[in-house]
C-alpha positions as CSV (number, residue, x, y, z in Angstrom):
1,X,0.0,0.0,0.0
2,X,1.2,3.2,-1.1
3,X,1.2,6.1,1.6
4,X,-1.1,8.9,1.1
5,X,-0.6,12.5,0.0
6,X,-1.8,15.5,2.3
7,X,-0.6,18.7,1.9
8,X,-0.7,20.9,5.2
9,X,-0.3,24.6,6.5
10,X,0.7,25.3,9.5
11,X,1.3,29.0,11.5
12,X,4.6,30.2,12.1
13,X,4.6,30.7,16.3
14,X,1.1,28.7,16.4
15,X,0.1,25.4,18.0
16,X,-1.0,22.8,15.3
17,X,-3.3,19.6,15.3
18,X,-4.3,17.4,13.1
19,X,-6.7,14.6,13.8
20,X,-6.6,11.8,11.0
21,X,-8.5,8.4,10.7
22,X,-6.2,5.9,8.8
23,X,-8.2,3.1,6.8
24,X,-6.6,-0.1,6.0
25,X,-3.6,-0.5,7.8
26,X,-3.1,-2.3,11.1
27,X,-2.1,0.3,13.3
28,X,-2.2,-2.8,16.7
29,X,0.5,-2.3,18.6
30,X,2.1,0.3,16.2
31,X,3.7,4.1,17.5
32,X,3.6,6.8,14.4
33,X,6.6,9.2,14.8
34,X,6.9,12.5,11.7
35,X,9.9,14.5,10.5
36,X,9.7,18.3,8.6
37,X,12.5,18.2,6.3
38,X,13.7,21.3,3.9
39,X,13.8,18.3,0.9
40,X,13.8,14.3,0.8
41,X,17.1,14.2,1.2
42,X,18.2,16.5,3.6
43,X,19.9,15.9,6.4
44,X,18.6,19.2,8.4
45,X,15.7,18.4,10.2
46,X,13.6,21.1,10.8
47,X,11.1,19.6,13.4
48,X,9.2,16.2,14.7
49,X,5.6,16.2,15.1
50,X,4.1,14.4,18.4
51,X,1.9,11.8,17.8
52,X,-1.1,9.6,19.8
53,X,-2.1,6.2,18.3
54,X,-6.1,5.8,19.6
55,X,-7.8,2.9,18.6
56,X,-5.1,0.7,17.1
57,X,-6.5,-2.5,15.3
58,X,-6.2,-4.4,12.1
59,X,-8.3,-2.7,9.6
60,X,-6.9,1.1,11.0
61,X,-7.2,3.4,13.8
62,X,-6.9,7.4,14.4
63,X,-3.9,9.5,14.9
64,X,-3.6,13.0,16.6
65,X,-0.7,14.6,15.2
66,X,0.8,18.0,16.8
67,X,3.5,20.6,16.6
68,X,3.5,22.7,19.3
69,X,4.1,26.7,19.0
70,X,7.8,27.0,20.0
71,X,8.4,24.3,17.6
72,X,6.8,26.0,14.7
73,X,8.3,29.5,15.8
74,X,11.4,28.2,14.7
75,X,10.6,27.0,11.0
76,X,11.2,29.6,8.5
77,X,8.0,30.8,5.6
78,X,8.3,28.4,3.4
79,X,7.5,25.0,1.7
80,X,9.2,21.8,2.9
81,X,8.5,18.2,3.1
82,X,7.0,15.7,5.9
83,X,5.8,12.4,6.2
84,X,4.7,10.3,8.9
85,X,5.8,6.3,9.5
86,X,3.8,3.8,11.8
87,X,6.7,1.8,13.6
88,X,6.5,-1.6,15.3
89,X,8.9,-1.1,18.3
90,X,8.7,-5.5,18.4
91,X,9.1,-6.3,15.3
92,X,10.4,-3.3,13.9
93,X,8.3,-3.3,11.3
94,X,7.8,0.4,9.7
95,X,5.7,1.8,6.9
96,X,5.0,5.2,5.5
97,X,1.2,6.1,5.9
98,X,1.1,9.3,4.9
99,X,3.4,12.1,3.4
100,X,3.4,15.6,1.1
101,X,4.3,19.4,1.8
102,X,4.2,21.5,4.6
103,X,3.5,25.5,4.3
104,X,4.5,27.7,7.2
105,X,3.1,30.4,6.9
106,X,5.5,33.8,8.2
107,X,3.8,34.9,11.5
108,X,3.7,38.9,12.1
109,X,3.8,38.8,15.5
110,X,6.5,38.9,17.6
């Protein structure tokens, strides 16, 4: 299964959530950890979303996904990439959910 593509915006200097309801993947016994990146490849990491696993089974389960305003504070305007990955701290098992761009948006104030 291919990991899905949603584009987000997020506030320089705000808090951000995101509550999401994954669908066909077994999310039992899983964690789901997410990286802001200035590219793919980059080695700079820019921040790493918190994330809360509710309802974990075989056919799915929901996912709060945060970044909290001192993180984002610190994230230039600008487009960059993210993803998140469901990891299987037993079996270390990992797979890409869900992935695409990230917008900060420049804050005014200070």
């Amino acid at each position: 299964m291919s990991a899905g593509i949603y584009n987000i915006e997020i506030d320089q200097g705000s808090d951000f959530e995101i509550n999401l309801t994954i669908a066909g993947q077994n999310l039992d016994g899983y964690s789901v950890r997410g990286q802001i990146r200035p590219t793919k490849t980059s080695d700079v990491l820019l921040a790493s979303f918190t994330t809360e696993v509710s309802g974990g089974s075989s056919t799915g389960g929901d996912i709060k996904v945060t970044l909290p305003n001192y993180d984002s504070a610190g994230i230039p305007g600008g487009v960059y990439v993210y993803d998140l990955e469901a990891f299987n701290d037993t079996t270390r098992a990992a797979v890409r959910i869900l992935q695409g761009t990230v917008t900060v948006l420049d804050g005014v104030t200070r």
